[in-house]
C-alpha positions as CSV (number, residue, x, y, z in Angstrom):
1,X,86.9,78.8,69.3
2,X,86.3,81.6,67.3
3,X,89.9,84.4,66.1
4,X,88.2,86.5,68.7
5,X,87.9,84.4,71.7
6,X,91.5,83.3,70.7
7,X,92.4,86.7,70.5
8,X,91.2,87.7,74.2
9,X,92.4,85.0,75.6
10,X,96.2,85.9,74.4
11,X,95.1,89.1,75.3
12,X,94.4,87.9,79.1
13,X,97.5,85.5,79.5
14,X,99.8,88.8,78.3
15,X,102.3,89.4,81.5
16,X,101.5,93.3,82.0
17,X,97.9,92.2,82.3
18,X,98.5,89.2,85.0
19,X,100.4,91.1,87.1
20,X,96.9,93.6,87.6
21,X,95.4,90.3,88.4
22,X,95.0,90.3,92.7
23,X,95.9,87.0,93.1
24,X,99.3,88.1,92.0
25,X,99.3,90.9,94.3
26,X,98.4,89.7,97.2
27,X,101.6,86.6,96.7
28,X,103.1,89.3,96.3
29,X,103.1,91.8,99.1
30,X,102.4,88.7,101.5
31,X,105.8,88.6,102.3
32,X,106.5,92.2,102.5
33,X,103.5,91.9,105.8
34,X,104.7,89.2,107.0
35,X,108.9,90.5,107.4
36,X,107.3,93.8,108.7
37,X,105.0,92.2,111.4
38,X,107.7,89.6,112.1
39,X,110.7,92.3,112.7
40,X,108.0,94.3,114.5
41,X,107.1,91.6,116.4
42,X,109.3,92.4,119.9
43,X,110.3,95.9,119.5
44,X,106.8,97.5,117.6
45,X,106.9,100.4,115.3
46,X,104.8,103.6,115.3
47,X,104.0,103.4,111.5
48,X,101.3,106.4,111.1
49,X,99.5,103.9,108.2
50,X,99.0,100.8,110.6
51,X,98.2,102.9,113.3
52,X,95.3,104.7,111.7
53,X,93.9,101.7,110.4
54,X,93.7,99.6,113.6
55,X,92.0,103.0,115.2
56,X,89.6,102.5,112.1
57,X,89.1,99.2,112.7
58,X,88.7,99.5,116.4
59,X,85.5,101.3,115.2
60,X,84.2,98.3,114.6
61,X,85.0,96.4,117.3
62,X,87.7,94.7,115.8
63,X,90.8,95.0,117.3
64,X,93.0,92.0,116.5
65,X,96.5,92.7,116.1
66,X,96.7,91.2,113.4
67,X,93.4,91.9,111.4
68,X,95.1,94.8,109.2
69,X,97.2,92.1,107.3
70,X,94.2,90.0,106.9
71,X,92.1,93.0,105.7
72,X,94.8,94.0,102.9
73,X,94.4,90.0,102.6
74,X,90.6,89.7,102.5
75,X,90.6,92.8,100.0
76,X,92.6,91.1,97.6
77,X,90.7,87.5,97.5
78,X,87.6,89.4,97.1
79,X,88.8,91.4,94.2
80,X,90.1,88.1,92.7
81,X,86.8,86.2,93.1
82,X,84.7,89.1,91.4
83,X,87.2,88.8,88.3
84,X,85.8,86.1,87.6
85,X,89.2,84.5,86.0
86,X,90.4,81.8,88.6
87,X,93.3,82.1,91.0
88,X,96.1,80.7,88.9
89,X,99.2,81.5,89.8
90,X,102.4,82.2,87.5
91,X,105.7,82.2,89.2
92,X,107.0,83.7,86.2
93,X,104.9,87.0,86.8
94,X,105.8,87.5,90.5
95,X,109.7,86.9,89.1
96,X,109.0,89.9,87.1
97,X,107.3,92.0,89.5
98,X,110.3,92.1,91.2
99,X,112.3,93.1,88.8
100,X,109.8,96.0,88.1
101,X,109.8,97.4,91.7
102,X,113.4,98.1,91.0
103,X,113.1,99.3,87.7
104,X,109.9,102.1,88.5
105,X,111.4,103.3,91.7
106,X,115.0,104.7,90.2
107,X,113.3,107.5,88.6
108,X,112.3,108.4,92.1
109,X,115.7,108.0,93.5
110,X,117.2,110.4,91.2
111,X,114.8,112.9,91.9
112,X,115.5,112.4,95.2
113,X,119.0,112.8,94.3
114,X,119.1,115.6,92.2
115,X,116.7,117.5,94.7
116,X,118.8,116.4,97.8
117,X,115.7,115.4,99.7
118,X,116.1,111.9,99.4
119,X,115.2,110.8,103.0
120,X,113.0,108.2,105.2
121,X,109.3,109.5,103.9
122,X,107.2,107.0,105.3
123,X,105.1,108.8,108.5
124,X,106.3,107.1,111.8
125,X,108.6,104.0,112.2
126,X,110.6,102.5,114.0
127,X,112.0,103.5,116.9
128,X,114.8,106.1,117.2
129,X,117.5,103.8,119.1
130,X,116.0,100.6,116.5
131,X,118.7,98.6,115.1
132,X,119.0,98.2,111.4
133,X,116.6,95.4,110.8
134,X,113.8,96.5,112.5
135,X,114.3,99.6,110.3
136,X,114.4,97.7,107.5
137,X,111.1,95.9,108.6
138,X,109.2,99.4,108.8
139,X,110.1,100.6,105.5
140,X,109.0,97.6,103.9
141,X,105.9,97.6,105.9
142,X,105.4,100.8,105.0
143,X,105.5,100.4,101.1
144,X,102.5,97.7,102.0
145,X,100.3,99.8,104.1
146,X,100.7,103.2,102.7
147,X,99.9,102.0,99.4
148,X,97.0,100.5,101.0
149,X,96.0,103.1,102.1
150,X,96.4,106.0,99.8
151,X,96.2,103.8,96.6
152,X,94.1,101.4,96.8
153,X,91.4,102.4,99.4
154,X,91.5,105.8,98.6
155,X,91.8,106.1,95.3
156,X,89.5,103.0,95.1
157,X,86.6,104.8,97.0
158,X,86.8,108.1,95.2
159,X,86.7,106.1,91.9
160,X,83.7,104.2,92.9
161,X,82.0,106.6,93.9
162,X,82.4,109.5,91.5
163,X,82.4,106.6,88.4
164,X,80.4,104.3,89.3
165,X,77.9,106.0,91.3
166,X,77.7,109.6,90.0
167,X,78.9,108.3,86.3
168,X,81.6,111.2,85.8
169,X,84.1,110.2,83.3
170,X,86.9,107.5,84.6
171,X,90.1,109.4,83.1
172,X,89.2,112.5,84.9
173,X,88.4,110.7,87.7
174,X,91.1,108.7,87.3
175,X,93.4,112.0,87.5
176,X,92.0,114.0,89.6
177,X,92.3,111.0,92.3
178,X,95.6,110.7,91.5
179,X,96.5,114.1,92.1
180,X,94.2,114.2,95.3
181,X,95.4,111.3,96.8
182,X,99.2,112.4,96.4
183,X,98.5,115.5,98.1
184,X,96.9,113.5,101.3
185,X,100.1,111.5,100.9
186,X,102.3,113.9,101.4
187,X,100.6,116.0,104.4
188,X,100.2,112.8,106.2
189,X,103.7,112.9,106.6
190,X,104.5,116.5,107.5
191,X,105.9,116.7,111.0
192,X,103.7,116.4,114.2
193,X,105.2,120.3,114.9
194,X,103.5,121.3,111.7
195,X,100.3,120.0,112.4
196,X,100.4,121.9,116.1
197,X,100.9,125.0,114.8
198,X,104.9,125.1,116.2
199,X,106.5,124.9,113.0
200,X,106.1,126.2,109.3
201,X,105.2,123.6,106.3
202,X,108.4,123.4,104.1
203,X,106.5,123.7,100.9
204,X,109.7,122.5,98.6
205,X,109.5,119.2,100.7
206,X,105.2,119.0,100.3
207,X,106.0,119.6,96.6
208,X,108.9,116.6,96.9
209,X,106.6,113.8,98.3
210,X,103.4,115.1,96.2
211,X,105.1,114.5,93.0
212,X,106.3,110.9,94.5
213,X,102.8,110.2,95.4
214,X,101.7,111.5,91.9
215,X,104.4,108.8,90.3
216,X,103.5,106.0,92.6
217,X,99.2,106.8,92.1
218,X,100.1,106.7,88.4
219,X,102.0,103.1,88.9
220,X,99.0,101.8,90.8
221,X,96.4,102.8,87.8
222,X,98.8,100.7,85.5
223,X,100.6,98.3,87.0
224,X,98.4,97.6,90.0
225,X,99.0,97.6,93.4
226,X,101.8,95.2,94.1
227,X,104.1,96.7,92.0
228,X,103.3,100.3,93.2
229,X,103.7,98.9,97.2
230,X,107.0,96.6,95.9
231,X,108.4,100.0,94.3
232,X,107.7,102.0,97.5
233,X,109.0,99.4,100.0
234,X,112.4,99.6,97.5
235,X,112.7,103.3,98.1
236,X,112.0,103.3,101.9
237,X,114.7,100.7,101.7
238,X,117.0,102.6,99.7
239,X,116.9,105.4,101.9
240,X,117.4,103.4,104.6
241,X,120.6,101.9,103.3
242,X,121.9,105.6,102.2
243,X,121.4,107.3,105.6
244,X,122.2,104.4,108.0
């Protein structure tokens, strides 16, 4: 083995780059779906992410309860398998995703904080007369399927497709998704009065969840997606725990 081979391969067993690997990811966030749908189970939730994706999936024909877990599932395997790198797991590197969800989200509780709009900001969930754990189920479902949806899919597609296929350069691609995708993220959850024409958009509070779907679009580019979903299931739990 050549001083270069060795040096990629230390180079590819570094933590910060197995925890971009999908396999870790998807161990990850598996229990984040499965608490969610489990605590949903009986009483339901009317999480805006999961709702929109069934209809999307009901395009198709398929409308399995449970094929939106297995989708975020299926994604994850696939993107493992194309790596090319095996599906070795390290206990050690989910361990320390954890402890990063923590860490990345308390700059987004302070803002939250300092702004005084720290508040539930995933779109739908439970119910209003739900106990505690069921609303403890939605937020972390939430952190799963939002990030999903805005992060992974989204910014996924626009890179593919403006990289890949159009061969524009990936950092300002890379940005401008970023920025893009935040900005979907935070009118998907302005208030159904908005959207009807009933009520005025509270631009201070756009600006609030843009900039935390700026921070979390960021986190996805470099740490990957289950740290983004882990740090955004901590908030929505946070908040939870502050307002109940």
């Amino acid at each position: 083995m050549t001083r270069r081979d060795r040096w990629l391969r230390g180079r590819s067993e570094t933590y910060a780059r197995q925890t971009l690997r999908p396999v870790h990811s998807l161990l990850f966030v598996l229990p984040m779906l499965a608490f969610f749908h489990v605590g949903t189970f009986s009483g339901g939730s009317d999480l805006l992410a999961l709702y929109h994706l069934r209809r999307l999936l009901g395009y198709f024909n398929a409308t399995l309860a449970l094929l939106p877990p297995a989708l975020i599932v299926v994604v994850l395997l696939a993107q493992q398998t194309l790596h090319h790198d095996g599906f070795r797991v390290r206990p050690r590197v989910l361990a320390g995703m954890c402890g990063e969800a923590v860490g990345w989200v308390l700059p987004l509780i302070a803002l939250g904080h300092i702004t005084g709009r720290l508040w539930l900001h995933q779109a739908g969930g439970a119910d209003a007369s739900a106990g505690l754990l069921q609303e403890l189920c939605v937020a972390v479902g939430a952190g799963a399927y939002e990030e999903f949806v805005f992060r992974m899919a989204l910014i996924g597609l626009l890179m593919l497709l403006l990289v890949d296929v159009f061969e524009l350069n990936a950092d300002g691609v890379a940005l401008a998704s970023v920025l893009v995708t935040a900005a979907a993220f935070s009118a998907y959850h302005l208030s159904p009065a908005v959207w009807s024409g009933a009520d005025a958009v509270a631009w201070d509070d756009f600006l609030f969840r843009w900039i935390a779907g700026v921070y979390l679009g960021v986190l996805f580019l470099y740490r990957g997606y289950g740290i983004a979903a882990g740090a955004h299931a901590v908030y929505n739990l946070y908040t939870v725990a502050y307002h109940y």
